[in-house]
Backbone as a chain_set.jsonl record, in Angstrom:
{"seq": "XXXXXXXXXXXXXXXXXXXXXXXXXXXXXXXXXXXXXXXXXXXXXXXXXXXXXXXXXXXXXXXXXXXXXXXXXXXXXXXXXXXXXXXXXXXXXXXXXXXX", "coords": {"N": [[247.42, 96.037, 142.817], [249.321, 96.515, 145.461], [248.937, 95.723, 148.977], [247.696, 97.971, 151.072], [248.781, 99.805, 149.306], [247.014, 101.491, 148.623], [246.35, 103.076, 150.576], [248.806, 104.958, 150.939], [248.734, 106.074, 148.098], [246.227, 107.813, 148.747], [247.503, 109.277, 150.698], [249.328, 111.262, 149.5], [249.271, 114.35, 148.846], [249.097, 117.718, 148.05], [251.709, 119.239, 149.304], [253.028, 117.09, 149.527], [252.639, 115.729, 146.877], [253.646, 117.614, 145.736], [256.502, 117.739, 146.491], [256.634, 114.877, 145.394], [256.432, 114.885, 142.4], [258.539, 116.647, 142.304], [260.954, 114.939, 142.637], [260.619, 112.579, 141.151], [261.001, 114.391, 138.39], [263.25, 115.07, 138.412], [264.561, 112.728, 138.483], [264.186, 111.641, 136.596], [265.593, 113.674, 134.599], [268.374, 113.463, 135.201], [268.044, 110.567, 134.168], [268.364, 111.191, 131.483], [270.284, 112.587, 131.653], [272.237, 111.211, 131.981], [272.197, 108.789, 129.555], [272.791, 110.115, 127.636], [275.526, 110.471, 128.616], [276.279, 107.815, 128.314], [276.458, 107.717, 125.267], [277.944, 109.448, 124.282], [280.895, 108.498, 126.109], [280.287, 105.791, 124.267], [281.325, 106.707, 122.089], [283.923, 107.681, 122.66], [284.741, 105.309, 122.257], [284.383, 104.463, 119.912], [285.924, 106.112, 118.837], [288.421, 105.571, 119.587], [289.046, 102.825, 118.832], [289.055, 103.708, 115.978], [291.381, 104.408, 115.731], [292.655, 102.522, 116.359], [293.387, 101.101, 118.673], [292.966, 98.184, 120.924], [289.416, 97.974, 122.226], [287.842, 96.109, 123.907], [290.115, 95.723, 125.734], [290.734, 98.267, 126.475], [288.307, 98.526, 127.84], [288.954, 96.316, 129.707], [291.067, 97.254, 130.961], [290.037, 100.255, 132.282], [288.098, 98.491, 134.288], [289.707, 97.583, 135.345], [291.364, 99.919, 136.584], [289.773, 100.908, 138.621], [289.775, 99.005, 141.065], [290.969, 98.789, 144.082], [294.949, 98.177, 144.669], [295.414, 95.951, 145.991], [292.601, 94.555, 145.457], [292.825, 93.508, 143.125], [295.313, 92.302, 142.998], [294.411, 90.442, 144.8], [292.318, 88.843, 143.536], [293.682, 88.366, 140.635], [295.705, 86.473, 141.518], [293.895, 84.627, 142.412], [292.59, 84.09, 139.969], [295.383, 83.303, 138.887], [295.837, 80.619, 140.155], [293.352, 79.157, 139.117], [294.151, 78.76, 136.395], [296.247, 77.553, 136.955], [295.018, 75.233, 137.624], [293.93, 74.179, 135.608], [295.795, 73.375, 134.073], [296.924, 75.749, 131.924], [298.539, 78.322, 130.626], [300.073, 80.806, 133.024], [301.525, 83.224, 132.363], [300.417, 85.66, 131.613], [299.206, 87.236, 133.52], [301.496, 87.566, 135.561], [302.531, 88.976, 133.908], [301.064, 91.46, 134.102], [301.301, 91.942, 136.917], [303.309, 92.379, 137.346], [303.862, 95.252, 136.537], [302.547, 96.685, 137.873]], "CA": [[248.048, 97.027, 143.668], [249.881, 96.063, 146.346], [248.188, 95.586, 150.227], [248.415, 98.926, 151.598], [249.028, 100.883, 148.622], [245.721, 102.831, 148.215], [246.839, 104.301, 151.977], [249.962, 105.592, 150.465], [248.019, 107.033, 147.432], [245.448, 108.788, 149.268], [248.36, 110.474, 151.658], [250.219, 111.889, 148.906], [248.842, 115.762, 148.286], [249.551, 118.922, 148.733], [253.284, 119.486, 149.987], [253.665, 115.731, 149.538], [252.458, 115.479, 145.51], [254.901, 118.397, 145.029], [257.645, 116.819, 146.675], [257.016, 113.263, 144.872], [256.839, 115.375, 141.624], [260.098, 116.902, 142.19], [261.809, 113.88, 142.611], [260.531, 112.405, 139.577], [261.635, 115.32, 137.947], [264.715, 115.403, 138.715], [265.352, 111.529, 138.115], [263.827, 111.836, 134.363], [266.779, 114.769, 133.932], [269.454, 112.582, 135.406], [267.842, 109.602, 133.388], [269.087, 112.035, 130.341], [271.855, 113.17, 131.262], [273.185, 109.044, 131.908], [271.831, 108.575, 128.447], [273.965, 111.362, 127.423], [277.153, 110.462, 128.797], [276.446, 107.003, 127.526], [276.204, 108.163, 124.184], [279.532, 110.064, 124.632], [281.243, 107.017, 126.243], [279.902, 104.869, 123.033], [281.847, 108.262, 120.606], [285.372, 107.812, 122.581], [285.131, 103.949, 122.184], [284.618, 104.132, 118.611], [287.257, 107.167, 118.42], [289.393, 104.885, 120.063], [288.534, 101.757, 117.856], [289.116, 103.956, 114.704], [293.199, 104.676, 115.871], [293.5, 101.556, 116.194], [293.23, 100.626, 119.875], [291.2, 97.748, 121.559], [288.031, 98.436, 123.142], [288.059, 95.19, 124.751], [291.227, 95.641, 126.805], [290.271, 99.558, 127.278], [287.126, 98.362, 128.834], [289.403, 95.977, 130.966], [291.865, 98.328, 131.909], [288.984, 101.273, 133.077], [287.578, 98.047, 134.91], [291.054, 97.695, 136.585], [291.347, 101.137, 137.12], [288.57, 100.991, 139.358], [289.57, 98.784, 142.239], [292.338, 99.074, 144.248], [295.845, 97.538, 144.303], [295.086, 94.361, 147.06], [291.877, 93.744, 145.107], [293.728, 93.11, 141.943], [296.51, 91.24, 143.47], [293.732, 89.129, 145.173], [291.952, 88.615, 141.677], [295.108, 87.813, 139.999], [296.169, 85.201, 142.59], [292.847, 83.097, 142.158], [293.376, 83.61, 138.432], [296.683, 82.298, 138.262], [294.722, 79.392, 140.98], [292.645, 78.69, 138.677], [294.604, 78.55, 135.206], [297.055, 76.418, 136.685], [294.463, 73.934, 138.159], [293.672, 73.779, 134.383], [297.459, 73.286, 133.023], [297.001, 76.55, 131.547], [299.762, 79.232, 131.112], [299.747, 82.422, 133.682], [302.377, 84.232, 132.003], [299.866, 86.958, 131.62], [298.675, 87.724, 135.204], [301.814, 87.697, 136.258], [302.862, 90.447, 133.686], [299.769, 92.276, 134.629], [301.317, 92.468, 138.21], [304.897, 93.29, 137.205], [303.282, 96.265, 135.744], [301.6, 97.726, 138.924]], "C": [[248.444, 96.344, 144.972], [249.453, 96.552, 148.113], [248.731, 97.44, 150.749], [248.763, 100.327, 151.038], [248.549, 102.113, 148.655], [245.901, 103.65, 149.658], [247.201, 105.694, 151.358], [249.261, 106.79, 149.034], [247.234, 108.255, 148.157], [246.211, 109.979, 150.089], [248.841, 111.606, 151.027], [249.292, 113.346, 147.971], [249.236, 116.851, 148.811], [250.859, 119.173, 148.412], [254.344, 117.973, 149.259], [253.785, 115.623, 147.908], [253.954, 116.622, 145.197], [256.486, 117.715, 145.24], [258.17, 115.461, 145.463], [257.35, 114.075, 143.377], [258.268, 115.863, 141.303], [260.672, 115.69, 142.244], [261.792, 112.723, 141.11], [260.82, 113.207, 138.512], [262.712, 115.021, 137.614], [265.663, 113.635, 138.401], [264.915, 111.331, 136.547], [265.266, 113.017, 134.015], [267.948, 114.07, 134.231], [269.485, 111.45, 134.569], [268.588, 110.312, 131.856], [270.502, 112.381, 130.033], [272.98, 111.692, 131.429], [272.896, 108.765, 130.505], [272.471, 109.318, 127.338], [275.382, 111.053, 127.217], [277.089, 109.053, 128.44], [276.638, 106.832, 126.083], [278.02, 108.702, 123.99], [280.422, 109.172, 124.841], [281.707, 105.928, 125.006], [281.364, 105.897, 121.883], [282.932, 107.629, 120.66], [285.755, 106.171, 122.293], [285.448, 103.773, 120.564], [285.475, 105.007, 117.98], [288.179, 106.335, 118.446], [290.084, 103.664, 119.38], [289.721, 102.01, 116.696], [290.639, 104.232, 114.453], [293.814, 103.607, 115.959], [293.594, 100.493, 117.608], [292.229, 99.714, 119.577], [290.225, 98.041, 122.541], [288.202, 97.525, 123.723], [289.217, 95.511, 125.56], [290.906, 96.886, 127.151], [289.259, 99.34, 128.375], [287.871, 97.683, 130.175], [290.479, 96.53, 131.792], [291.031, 99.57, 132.875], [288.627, 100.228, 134.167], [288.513, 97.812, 135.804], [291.386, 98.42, 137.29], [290.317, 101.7, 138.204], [288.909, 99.994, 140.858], [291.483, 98.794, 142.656], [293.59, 97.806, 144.488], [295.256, 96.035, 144.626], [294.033, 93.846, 146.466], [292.461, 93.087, 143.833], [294.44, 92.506, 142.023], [295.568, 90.079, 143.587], [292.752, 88.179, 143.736], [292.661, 87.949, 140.645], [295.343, 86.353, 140.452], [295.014, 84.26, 142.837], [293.017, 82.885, 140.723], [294.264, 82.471, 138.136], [296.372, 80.868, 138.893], [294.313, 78.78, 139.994], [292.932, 78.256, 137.1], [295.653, 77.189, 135.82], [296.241, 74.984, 137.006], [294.08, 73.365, 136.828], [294.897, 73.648, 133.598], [297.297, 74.465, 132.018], [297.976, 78.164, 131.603], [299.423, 80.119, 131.726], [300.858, 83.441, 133.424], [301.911, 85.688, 132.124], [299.581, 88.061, 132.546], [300.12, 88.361, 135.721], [302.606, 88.77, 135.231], [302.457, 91.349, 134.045], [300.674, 92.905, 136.088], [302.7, 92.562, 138.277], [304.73, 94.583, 137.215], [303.449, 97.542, 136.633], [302.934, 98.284, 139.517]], "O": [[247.637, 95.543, 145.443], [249.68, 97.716, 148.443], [249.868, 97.91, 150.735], [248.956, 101.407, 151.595], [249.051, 103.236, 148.694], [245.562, 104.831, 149.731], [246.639, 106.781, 151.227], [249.331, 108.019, 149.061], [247.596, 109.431, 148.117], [245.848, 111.15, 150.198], [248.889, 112.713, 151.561], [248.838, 113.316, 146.827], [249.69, 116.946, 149.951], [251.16, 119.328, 147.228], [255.48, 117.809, 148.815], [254.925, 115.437, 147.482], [254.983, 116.358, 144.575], [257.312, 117.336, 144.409], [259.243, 115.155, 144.944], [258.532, 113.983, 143.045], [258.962, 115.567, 140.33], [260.969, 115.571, 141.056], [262.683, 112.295, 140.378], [260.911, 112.558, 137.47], [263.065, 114.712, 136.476], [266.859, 113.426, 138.198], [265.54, 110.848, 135.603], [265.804, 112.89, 132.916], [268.718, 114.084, 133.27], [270.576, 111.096, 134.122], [269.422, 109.613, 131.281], [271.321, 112.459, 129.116], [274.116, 111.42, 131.042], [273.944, 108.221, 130.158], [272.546, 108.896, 126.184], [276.147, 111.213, 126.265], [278.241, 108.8, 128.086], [277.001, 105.72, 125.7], [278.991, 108.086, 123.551], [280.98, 108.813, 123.805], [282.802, 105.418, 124.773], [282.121, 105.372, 121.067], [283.388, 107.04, 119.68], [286.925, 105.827, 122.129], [286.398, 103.175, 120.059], [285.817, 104.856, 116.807], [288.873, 106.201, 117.438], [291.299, 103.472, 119.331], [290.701, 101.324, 116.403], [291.136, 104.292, 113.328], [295.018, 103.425, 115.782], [293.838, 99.29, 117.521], [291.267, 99.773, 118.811], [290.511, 98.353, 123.697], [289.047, 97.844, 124.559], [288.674, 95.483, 126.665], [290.69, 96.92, 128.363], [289.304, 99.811, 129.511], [287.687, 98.083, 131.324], [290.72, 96.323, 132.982], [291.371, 99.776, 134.041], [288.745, 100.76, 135.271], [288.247, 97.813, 137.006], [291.728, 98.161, 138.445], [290.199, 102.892, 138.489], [288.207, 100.312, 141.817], [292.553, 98.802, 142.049], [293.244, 96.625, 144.491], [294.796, 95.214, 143.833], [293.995, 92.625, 146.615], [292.411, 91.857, 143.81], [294.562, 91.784, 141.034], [295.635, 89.05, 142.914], [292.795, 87.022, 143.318], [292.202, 87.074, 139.91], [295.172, 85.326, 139.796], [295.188, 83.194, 143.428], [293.455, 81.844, 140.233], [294.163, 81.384, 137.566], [296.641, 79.905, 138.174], [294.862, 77.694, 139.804], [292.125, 77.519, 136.533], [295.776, 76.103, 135.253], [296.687, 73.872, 136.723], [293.885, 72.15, 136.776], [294.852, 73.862, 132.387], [297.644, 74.033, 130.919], [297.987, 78.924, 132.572], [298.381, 80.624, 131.309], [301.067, 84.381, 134.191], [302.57, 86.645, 132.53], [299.664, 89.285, 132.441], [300.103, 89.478, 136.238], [303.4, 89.492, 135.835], [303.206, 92.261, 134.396], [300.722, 94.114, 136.318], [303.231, 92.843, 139.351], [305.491, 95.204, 137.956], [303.98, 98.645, 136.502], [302.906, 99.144, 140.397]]}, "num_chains": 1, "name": "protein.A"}
């Protein structure tokens, strides 16, 4: 147990145990309901899969869809950095940012 702990134990009654209870509560029902919508998540991937789409590029498009323009540009632009420092084509990137 960690220096200090058995304080912290002994404080916690009353008002306080109810409190800590609720909060554990309430993060076990959230723990569920993330477990949930992961589950769900997992359904539309393999819905998605089964039409024919890729999951791999869905995943990296949602992950695109998530930051905004200038970070993506800036992302891109070490990319293409970093493919050409490897003689590697950036045709792709720079479709990617025709796109936007």
């Amino acid at each position: 147990m960690a220096k200090g702990a058995s304080t912290h134990i002994d404080d916690v009654s009353g008002a306080a145990a109810e409190q800590l209870k609720s909060f554990i509560e309430r993060i076990e029902r959230l723990e569920e309901e993330k477990k949930a919508t992961a589950e769900d998540i997992k359904d539309v991937y393999s819905e998605a899969k089964g039409t024919g789409f890729d999951t791999k590029i869905i995943r990296k498009v949602i992950s695109l869809r998530k930051k905004d323009a200038a970070e993506r540009q800036e992302e891109e632009a070490i990319l293409d950095l970093y493919l050409a420092a490897l003689g590697m084509s950036t045709t792709g990137t720079q479709t990617l940012r025709a796109a936007e």
